[in-house]
VOBA-1610 file (N, C-alpha, C; in pm, whole numbers, padded with zeros to 5 digits, always signed):
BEGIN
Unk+00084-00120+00000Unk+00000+00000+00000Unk+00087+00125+00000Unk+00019+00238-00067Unk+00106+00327-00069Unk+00085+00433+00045Unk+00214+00494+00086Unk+00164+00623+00217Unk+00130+00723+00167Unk+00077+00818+00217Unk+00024+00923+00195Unk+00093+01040+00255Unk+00163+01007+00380Unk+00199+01124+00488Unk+00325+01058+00540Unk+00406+01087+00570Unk+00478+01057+00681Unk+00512+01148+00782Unk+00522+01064+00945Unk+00567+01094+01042Unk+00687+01078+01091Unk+00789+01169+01120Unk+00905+01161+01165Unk+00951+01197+01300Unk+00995+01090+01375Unk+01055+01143+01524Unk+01175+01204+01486Unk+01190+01271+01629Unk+01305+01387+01555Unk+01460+01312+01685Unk+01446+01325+01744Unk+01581+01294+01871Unk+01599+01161+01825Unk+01732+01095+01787Unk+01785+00999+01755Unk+01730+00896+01638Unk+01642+01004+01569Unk+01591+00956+01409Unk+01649+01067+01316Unk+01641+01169+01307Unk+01722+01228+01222Unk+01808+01341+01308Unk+01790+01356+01430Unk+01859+01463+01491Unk+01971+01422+01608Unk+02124+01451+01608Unk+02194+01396+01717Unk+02153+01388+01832Unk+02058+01355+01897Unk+02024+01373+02050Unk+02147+01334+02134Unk+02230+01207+02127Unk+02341+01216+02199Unk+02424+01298+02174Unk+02458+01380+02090Unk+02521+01494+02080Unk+02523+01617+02132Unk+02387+01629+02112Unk+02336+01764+02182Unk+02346+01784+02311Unk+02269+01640+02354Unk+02280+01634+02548Unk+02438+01619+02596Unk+02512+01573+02547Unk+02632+01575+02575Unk+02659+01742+02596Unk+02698+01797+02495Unk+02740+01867+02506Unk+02641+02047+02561Unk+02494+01965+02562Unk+02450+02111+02671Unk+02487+02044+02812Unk+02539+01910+02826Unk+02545+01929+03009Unk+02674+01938+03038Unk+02779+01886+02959Unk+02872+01965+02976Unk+02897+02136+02983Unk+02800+02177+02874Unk+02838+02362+02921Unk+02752+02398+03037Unk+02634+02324+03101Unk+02520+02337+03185Unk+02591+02321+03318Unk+02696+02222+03327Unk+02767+02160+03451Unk+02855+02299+03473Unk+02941+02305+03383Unk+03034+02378+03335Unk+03001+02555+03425Unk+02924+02584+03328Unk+02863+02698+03427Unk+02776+02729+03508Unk+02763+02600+03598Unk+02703+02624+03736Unk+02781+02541+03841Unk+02953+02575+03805Unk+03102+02499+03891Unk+03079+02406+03970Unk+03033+02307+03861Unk+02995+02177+03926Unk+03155+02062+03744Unk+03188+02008+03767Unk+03290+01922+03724Unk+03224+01828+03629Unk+03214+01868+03509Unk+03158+01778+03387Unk+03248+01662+03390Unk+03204+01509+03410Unk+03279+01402+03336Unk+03204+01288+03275Unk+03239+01254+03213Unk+03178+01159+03160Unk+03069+01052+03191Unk+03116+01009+03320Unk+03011+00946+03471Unk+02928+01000+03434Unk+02952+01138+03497Unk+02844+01216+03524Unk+02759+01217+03432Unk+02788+01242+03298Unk+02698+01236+03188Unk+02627+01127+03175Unk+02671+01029+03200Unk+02622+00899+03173Unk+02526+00892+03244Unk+02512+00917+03437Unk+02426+00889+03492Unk+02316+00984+03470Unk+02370+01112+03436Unk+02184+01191+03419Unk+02199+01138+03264Unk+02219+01070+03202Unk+02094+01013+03060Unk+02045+00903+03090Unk+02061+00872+03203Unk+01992+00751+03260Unk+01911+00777+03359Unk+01923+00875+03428Unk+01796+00954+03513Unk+01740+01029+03414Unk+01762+01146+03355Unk+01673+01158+03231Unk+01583+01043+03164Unk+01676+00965+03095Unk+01607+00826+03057Unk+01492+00770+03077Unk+01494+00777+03201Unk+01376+00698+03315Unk+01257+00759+03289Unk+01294+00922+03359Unk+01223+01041+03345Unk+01076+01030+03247Unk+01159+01062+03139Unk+01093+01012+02975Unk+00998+00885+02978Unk+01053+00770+03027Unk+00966+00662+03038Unk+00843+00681+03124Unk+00901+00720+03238Unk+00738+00791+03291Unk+00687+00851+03246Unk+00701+00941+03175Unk+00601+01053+03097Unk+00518+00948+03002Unk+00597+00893+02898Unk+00536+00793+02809Unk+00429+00716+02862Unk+00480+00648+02975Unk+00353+00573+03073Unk+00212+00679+03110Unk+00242+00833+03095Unk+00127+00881+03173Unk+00201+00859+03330Unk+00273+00852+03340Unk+00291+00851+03517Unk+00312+00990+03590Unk+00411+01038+03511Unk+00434+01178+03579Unk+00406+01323+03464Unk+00414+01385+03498Unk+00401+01563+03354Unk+00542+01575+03339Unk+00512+01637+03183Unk+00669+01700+03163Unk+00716+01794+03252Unk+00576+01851+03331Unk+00686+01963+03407Unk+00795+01894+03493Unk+00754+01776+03557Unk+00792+01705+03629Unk+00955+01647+03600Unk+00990+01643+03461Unk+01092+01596+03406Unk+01207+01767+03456Unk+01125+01864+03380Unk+01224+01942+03428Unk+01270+01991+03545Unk+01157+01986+03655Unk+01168+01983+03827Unk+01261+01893+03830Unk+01291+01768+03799Unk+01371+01679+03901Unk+01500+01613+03808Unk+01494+01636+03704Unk+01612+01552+03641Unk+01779+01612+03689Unk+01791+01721+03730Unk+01897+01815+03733Unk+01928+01744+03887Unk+01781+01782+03996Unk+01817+01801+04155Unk+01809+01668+04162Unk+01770+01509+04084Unk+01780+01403+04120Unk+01944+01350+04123Unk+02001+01434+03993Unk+02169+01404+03936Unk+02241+01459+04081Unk+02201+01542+04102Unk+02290+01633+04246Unk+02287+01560+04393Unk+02128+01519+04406Unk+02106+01401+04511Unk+02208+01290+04523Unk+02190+01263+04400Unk+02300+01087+04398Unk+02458+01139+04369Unk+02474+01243+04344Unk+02614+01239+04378Unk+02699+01326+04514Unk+02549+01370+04534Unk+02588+01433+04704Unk+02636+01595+04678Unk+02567+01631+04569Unk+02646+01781+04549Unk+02532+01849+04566Unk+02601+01978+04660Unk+02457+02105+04635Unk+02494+02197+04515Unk+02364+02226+04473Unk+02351+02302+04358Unk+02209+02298+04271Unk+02214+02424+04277Unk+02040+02424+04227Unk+01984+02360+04061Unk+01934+02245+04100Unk+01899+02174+03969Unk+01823+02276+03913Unk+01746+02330+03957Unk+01658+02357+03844Unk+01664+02506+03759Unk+01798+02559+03819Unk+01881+02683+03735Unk+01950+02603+03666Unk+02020+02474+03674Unk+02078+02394+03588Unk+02006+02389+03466Unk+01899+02324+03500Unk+01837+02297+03407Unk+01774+02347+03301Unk+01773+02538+03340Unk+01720+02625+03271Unk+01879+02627+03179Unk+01956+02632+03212Unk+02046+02652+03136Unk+02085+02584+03052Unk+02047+02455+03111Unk+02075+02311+03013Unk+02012+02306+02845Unk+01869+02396+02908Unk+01785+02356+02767Unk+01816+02468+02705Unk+01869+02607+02766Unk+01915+02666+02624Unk+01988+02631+02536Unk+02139+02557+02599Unk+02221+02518+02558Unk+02199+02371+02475Unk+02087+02308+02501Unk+02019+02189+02411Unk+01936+02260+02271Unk+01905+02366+02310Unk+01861+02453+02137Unk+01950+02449+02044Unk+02049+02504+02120Unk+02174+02471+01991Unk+02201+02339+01954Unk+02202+02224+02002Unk+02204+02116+01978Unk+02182+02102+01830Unk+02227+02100+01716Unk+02142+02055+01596Unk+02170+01973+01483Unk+02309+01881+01531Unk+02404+01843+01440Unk+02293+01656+01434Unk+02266+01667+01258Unk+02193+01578+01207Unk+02286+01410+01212Unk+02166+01336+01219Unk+02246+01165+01247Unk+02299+01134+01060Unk+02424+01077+01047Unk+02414+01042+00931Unk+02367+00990+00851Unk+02386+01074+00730Unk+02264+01056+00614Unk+02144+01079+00615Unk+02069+01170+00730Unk+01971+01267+00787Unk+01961+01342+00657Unk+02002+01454+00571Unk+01933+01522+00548Unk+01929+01503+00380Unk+02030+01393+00326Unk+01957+01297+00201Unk+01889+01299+00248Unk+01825+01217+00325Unk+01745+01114+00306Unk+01603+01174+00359Unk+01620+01331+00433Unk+01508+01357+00437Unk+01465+01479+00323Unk+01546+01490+00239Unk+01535+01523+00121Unk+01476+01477-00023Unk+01529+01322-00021Unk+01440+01259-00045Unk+01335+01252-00053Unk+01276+01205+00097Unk+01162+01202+00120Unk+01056+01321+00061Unk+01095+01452+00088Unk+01019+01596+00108Unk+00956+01540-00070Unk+01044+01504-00139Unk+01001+01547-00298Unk+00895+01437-00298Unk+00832+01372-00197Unk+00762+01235-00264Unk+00652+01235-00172Unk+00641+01297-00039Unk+00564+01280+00048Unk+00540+01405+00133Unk+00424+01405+00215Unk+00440+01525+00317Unk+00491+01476+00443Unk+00577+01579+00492Unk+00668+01499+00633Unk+00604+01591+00724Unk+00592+01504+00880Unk+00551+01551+00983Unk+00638+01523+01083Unk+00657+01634+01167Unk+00728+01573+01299Unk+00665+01579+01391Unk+00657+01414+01481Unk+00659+01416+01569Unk+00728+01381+01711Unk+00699+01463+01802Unk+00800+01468+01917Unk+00752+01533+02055Unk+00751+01423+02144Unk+00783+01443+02324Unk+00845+01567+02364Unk+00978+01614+02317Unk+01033+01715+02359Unk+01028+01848+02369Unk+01087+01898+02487Unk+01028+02040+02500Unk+01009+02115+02378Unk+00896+02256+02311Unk+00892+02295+02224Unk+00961+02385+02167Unk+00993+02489+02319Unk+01153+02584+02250Unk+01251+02519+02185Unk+01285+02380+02288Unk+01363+02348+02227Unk+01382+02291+02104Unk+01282+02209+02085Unk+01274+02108+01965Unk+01267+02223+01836Unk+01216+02360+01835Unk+01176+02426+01739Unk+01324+02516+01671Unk+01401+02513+01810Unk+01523+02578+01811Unk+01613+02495+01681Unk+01631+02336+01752Unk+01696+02306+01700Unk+01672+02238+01534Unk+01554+02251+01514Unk+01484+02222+01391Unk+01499+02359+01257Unk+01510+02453+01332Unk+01549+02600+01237Unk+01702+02591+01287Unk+01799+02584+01330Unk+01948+02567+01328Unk+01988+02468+01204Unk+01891+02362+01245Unk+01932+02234+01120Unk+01969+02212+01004Unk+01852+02377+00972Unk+01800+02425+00841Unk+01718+02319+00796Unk+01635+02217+00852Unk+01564+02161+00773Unk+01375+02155+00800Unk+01373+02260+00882Unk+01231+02297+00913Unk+01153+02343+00821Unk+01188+02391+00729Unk+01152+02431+00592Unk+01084+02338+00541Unk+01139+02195+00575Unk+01102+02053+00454Unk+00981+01972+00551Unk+00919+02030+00642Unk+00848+01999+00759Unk+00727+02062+00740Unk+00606+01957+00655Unk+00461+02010+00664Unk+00400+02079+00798Unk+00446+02035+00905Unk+00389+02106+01039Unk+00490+02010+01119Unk+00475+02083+01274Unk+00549+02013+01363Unk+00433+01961+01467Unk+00476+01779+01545Unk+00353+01808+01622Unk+00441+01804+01749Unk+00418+01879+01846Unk+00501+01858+01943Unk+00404+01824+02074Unk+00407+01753+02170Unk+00324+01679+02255Unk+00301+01767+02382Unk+00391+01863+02447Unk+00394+01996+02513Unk+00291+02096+02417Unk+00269+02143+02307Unk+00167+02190+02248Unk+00018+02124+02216Unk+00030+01988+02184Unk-00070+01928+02197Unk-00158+01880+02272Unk-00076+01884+02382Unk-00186+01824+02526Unk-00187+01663+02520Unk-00089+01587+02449Unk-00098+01465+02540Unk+00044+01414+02429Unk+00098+01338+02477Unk+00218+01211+02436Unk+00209+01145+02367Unk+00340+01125+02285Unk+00350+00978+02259Unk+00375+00865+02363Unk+00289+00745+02356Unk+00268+00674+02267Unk+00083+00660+02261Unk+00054+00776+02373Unk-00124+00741+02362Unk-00140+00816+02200Unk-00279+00726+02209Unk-00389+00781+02094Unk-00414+00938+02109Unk-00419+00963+02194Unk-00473+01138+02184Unk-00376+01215+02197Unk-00266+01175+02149Unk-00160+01232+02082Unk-00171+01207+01944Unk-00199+01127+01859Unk-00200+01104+01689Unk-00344+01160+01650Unk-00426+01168+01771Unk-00575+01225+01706Unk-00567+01352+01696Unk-00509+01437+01799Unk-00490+01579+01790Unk-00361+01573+01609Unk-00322+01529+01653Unk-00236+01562+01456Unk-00330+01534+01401Unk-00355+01444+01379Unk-00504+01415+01276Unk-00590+01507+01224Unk-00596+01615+01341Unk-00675+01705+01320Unk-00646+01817+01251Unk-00528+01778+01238Unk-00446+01933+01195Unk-00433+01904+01067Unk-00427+01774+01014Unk-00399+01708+00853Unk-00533+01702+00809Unk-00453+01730+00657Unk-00554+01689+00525Unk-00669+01526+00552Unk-00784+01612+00594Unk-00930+01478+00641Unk-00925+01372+00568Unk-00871+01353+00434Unk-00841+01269+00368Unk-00741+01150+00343Unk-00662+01203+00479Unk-00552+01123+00454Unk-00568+00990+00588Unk-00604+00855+00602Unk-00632+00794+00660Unk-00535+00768+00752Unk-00529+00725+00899Unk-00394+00654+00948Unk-00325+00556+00933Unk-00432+00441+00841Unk-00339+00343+00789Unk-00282+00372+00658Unk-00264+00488+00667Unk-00217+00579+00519Unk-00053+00620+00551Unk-00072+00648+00669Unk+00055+00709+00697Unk+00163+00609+00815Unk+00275+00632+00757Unk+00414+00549+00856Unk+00488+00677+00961Unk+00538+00629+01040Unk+00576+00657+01146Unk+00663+00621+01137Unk+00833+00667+01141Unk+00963+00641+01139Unk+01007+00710+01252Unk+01076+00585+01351Unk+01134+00652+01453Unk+01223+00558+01574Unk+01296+00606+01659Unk+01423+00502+01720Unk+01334+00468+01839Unk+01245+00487+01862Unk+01204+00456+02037Unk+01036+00355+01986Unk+01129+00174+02041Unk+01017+00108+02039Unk+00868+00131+02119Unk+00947+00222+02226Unk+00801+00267+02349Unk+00709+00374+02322Unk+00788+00443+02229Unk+00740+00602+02174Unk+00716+00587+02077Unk+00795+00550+01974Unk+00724+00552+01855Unk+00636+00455+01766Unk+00698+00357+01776Unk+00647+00194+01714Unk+00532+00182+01822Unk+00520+00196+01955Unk+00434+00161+02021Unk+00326+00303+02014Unk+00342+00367+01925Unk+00262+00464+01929Unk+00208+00478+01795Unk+00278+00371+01707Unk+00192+00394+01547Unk+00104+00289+01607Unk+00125+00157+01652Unk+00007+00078+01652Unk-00087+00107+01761Unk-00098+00190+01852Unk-00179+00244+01923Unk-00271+00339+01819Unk-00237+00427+01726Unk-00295+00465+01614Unk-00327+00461+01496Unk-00293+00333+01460Unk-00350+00256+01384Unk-00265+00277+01207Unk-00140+00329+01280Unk-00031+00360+01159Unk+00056+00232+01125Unk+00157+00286+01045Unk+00260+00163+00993Unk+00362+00230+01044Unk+00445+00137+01087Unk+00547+00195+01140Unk+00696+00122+01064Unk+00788+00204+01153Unk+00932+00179+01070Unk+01025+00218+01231Unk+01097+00104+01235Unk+01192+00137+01343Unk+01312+00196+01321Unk+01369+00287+01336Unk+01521+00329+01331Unk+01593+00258+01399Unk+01721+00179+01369Unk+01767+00089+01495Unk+01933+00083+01406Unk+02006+00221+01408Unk+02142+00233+01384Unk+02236+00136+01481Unk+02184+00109+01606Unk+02264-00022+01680Unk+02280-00111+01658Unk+02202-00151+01577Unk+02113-00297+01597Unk+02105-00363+01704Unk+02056-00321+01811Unk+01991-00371+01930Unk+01896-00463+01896Unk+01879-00559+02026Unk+01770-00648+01965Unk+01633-00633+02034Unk+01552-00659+02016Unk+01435-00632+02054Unk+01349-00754+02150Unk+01383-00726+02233Unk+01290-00749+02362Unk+01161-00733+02408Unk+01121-00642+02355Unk+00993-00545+02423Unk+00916-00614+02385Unk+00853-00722+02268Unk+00732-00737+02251Unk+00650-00676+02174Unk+00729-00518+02067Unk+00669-00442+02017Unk+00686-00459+01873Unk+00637-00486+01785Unk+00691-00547+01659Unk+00687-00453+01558Unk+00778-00351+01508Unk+00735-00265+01397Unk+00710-00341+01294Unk+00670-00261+01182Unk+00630-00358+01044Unk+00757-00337+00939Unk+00862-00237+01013Unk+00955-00242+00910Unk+01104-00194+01011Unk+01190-00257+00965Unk+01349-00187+01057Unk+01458-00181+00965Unk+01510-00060+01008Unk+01617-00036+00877Unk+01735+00002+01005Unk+01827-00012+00963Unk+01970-00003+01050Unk+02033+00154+00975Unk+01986+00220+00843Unk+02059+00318+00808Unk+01934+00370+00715Unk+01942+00523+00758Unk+01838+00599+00696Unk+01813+00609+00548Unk+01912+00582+00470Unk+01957+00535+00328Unk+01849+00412+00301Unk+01807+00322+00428Unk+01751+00197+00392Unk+01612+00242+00359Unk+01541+00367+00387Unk+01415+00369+00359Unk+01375+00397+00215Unk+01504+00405+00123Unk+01433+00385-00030Unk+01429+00286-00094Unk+01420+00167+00015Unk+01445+00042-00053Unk+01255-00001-00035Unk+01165+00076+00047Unk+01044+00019+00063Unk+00953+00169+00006Unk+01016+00306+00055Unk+00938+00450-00007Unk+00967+00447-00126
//
C-alpha cells in the first residue's frame, strides 16, 4: 500500500540527540562549577532516561521531568547546587544542539520530494523548534507536532488524534508510517494509532519489548528500498 503522509521522530531519528545532550550538560555543569565528566553524563541520561519513560507511561508531567532531572543528578552524587537553574540553562544550551544523524538530510530530502513529512515529538517545544530552524531543515516539515503543544504524548492515541486534526481529512492513518528510534514512543505509538510503522535501529539492538514494527532499517539510506 502506498503512504500518503509521513511521520518523523526527531531525537535519535534524524537529529543527534546524543550529541546535543552531551554537550548542553557539559556547558550546563560547566557553568554552574559543578565538574563535567563523563560518569556524570552517563548517569543523568539515565535519570533523564527513566524520566521520559514515565512521561510515556502517563505517570508523571513534563513539568515534572524538568523539576527533578537536574536536583535528582545532584542528590545521587551528594552535590549542592540548584537543579533547576541547571536545568534552565541546560535547555538553552540543548537549542543549539542541531548536528543531524548520518545521512539525515539525504534522506530527508528525499523524502520531502515524494511525500508530506511531519514531525513528531515528546520534547520540549523551544527546544525542539530551536533546533529544527538551526538544522536548516524545518523548511522541509509540513507542520510540527510537538506533545507539550498538543496536550498529550506519545505513545497514547490522543496524541496522533490531535495531529489528525491538523492534517488533510483525507488522509487515513493506515495511510501514513511513522519512522522513529524509540520502540516505546514511537512503534508503540503507530500501533496504538493505527499507523505503519518503521523502526530506526542504527545499533542494531535487539528487541525485547514485545513491540513489533512492520519495518526496521539499520541506516536511513535503507528507507528507499520500501518508499
Amino acid at each position: 500500500m502506498g503512504f500518503q503522509a509521513l511521520f518523523l521522530d526527531m531525537d535519535g531519528t534524524f537529529l543527534d540527540f546524543e550529541a546535543a545532550e552531551r554537550q548542553a550538560f557539559f556547558r550546563a555543569l560547566s557553568k554552574a562549577g559543578v565538574e563535567p565528566t563523563e560518569e556524570r553524563c552517563r548517569l543523568y541520561s539515565s535519570i533523564n532516561d527513566s524520566l521520559w519513560k514515565a512521561f510515556e507511561r502517563g505517570e508523571i508531567e513534563k513539568a515534572d521531568i524538568r523539576s527533578q532531572r537536574y536536583t535528582r543528578l545532584f542528590e545521587r552524587l551528594g552535590i549542592e547546587a540548584d537543579g533547576v537553574a541547571v536545568e534552565r540553562d541546560y535547555e538553552v544550551f540543548l537549542g543549539d544542539g542541531h548536528e543531524l544523524i548520518p545521512g539525515a538530510e539525504a534522506a530527508l530530502r528525499y523524502l520531502y520530494d515524494r511525500y508530506p513529512l511531519y514531525v513528531v515529538t515528546n520534547g520540549f517545544a523551544q527546544v525542539q523548534r530551536s533546533r529544527l530552524r538551526l538544522a536548516g531543515i524545518a523548511g522541509l516539515m509540513r507542520d510540527c507536532f510537538i506533545s507539550e503543544e498538543i496536550g498529550a504524548q506519545k505513545p497514547k492515541k490522543e496524541f496522533f488524534d490531535r495531529c489528525f486534526e491538523r492534517m488533510d481529512p483525507e488522509v487515513r492513518p493506515s495511510e501514513i508510517l511513522l519512522i522513529g528510534d524509540s520502540l516505546t514512543s514511537d512503534i508503540l505509538g503507530a500501533k496504538n494509532a493505527g499507523l505503519s510503522s518503521c523502526w530506526f535501529n542504527p545499533k542494531g539492538l535487539r528487541n525485547e519489548s514485545g513491540i513489533l514494527p512492520d519495518h526496521e532499517i539499520h541506516m536511513l539510506s535503507e528507507l528507499k528500498n520500501f518508499l
